[in-house]
C-alpha positions, -999 to 999 in steps of 0.1 A, spaced: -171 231 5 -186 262 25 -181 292 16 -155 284 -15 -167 288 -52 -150 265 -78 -142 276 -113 -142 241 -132 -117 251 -163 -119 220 -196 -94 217 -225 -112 195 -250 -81 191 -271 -57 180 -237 -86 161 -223 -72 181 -191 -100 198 -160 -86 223 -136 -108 236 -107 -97 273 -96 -102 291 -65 -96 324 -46 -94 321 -9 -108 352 12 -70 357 19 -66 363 -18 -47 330 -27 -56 319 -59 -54 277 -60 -58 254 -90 -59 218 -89 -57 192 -122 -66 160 -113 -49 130 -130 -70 99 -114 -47 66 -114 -14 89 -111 13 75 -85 27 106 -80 18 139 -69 31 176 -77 24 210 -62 40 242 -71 39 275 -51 46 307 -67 49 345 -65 46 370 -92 79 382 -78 110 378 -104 142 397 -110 129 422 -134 109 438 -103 138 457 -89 115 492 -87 80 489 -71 60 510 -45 57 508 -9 28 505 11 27 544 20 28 548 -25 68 556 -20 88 544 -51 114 517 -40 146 508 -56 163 471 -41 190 455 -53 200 435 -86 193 396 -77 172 401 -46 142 381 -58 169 347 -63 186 358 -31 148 355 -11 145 321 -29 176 307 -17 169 321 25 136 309 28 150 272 28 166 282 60 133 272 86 136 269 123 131 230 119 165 229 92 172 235 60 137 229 36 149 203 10 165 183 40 127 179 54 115 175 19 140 145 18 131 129 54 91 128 40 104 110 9 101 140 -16 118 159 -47 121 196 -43 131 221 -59 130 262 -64 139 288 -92 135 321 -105 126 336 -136 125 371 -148 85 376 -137 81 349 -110 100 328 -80 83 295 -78 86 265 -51 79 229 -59 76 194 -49 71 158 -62 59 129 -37 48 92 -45 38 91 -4 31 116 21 18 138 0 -1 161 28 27 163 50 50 174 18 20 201 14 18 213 45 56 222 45 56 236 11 28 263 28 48 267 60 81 273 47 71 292 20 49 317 43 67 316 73 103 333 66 133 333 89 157 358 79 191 358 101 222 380 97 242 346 97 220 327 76 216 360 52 260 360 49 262 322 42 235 322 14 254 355 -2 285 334 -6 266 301 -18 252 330 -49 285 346 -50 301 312 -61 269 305 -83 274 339 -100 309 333 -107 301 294 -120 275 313 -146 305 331 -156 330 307 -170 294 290 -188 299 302 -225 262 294 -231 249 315 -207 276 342 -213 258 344 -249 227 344 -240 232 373 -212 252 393 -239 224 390 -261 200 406 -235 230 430 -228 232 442 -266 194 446 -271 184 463 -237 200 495 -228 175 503 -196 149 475 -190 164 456 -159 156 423 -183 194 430 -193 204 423 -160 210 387 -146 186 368 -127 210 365 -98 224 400 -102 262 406 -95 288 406 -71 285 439 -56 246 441 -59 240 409 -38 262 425 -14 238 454 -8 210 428 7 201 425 45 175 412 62 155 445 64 154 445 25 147 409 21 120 412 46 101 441 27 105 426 -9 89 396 10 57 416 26 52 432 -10 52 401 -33 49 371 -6 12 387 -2 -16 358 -9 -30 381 -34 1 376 -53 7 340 -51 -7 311 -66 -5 274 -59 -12 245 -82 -14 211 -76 -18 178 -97 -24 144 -88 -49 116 -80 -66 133 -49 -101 140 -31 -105 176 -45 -121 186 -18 -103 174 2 -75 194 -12 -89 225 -8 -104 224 25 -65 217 36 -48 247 17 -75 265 35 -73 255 68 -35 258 64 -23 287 48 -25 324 67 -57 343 64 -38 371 53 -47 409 59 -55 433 32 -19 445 12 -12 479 22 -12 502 -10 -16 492 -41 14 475 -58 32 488 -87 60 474 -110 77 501 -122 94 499 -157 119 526 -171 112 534 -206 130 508 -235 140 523 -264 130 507 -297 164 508 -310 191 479 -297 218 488 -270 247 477 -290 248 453 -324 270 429 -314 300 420 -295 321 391 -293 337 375 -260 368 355 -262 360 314 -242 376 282 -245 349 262 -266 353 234 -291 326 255 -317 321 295 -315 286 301 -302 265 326 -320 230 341 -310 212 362 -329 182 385 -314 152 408 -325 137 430 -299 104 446 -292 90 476 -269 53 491 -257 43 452 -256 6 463 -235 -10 426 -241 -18 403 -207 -40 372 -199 -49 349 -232 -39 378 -258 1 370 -244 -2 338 -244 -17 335 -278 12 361 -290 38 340 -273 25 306 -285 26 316 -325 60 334 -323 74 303 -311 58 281 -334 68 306 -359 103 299 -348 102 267 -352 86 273 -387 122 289 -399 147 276 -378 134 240 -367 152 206 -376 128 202 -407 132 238 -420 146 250 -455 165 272 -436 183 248 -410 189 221 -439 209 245 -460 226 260 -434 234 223 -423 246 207 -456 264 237 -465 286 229 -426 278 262 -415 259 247 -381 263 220 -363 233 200 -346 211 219 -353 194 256 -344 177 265 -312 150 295 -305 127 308 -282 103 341 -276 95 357 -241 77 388 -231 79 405 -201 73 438 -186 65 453 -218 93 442 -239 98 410 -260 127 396 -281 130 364 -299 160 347 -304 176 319 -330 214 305 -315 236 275 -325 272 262 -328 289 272 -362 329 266 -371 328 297 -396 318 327 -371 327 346 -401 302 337 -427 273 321 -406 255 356 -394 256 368 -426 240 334 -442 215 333 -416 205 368 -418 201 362 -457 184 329 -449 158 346 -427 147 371 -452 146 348 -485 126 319 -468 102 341 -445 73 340 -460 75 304 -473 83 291 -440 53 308 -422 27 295 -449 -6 280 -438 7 245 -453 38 252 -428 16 259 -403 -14 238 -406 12 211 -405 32 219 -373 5 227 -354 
């Protein structure tokens, strides 16, 4: 392969091999072969996600866009000059499918058959955008019907309200697909300079898996995605400044639901790790998590016997642009009394749950 280093990557433990490259465009490309696999899977992302509402220009200059604009570029790069995306996705015998997260947008694809053709689109759609005034007003009121279906789900309404109560500046308070009025704000001008910014190959990174000739793979992505000039300026997320205390303690909203929904969260600020440190931070608060709160717990089984939950307890950990917060949620019929038992719960059993028994067993 001339020209093209690979970076062979092995997990001993998962018995998994990726090989890793950069392309002179910047394009970083991974590939994780699975020999004697029917099906194939590529994924296509940007570090370009709905927290990253403030960045700089290409002459420095501090831009502000709008609330949602990272979803709203997800949903109008479907629109090619050849039809919709998933509808040629479809005709080649494919799975697609998009979304976006706080930190990234990413595109995907699964295909049993005509896997190259799949790939080639994946690249071409994803680098080649079409924005159109009428295409731009009919995706705004496809979002402006998915905002409003977010809206009557209570379990999303909880978990947004959490974010809302702990967060009183970072934009993770604000939802993914941003409101009413700030999707309104979006034209093709600002869609198209959010896309130069974080569309750059630098930024990107695509990741395939499957039974395939790696070089094979390679020398296509090569030949077929754009060489790419240099990004102009250096690009810069730009955070405002979290406070360590929460927004608001709680609130309560009033939904029909067969069992109140509670969520309880614990934030952090000035989180500075990246790379393998994050992950490794991420990794043991969630098994931590699981430590306290998971189905064989102390915690969940008293909470459980004494009817104060139902099912059982839920919980999760994410870290982004400096902040963190973990999170415990569940169904309870005694609003009441449950946060206050759990709150108890948590202290008493802390330690106990999180001993190296615990953990060498769950791990």
């Amino acid at each position: 392969m001339t020209g093209l280093e690979l970076e062979k990557l092995s997990n001993l433990t998962l018995k998994e091999e990726v090989y890793r490259a950069t392309l002179p465009s910047g394009l970083e490309v991974s590939f994780c072969p699975k020999p004697g696999f029917q099906k194939r899977y590529a994924c296509y992302s940007t570090r370009f996600g709905s927290i990253d509402n403030e960045f700089t220009g290409s002459g420095g200059e501090s831009l502000r866009v709008p609330d949602g604009i990272a979803h709203f570029l997800e949903h109008t790069l479907f629109e090619t000059p050849r039809g919709n995306a998933s509808d040629l996705f479809a005709l080649n015998g494919a799975s697609n499918n998009a979304s976006t997260s706080f930190t990234q947008t990413t595109y995907l694809f699964a295909a049993s058959d005509r896997f190259w053709d799949n790939l080639g689109l994946l690249i071409d759609f994803v680098e080649n955008p079409c924005f159109q005034d009428d295409k731009v007003e009919k995706e705004r009121g496809i979002i402006e019907q998915e905002i409003k279906g977010y809206d009557d789900n209570p379990g999303w309404v909880n978990y947004r309200g959490l974010l809302g109560n702990l967060f009183s500046e970072h934009p993770v308070r604000i939802d993914i697909a941003g409101t009413v009025e700030t999707i309104a704000e979006i034209d093709t001008a600002t869609l198209q300079s959010c896309y130069d910014r974080f569309y750059h190959p630098s930024n990107m990174h695509l990741f395939v898996v499957g039974d395939l000739d790696r070089q094979e793979l390679f020398e296509f992505v090569a030949e077929r995605s754009r060489a790419g000039e240099a990004l102009e300026g250096e690009l810069e997320r730009k955070y405002p400044v979290e406070p360590a205390e929460v927004c608001k303690a709680e609130s309560e909203v009033e939904m029909d639901v067969a069992a109140a929904k509670f969520i309880l969260g614990f934030k952090e600020t000035g989180i500075p790790l990246a790379g393998e440190e994050l992950v490794r931070r991420e990794l043991l608060s969630d098994l931590g998590l699981d430590l306290l709160f998971g189905s064989s717990s102390d915690l969940f089984r008293e909470l459980y016997e004494k009817q104060l939950v139902h099912d059982g307890l839920w919980s999760g950990y994410d870290t982004l642009g400096g902040v963190a917060y973990a999170m415990v949620g569940g169904d309870t019929s005694s609003p009441d009394e449950f946060p206050g038992r759990l709150l108890d719960g948590i202290e008493s059993r802390l330690d106990e749950a999180l001993s190296r028994d615990n953990f060498e067993r769950k791990k």
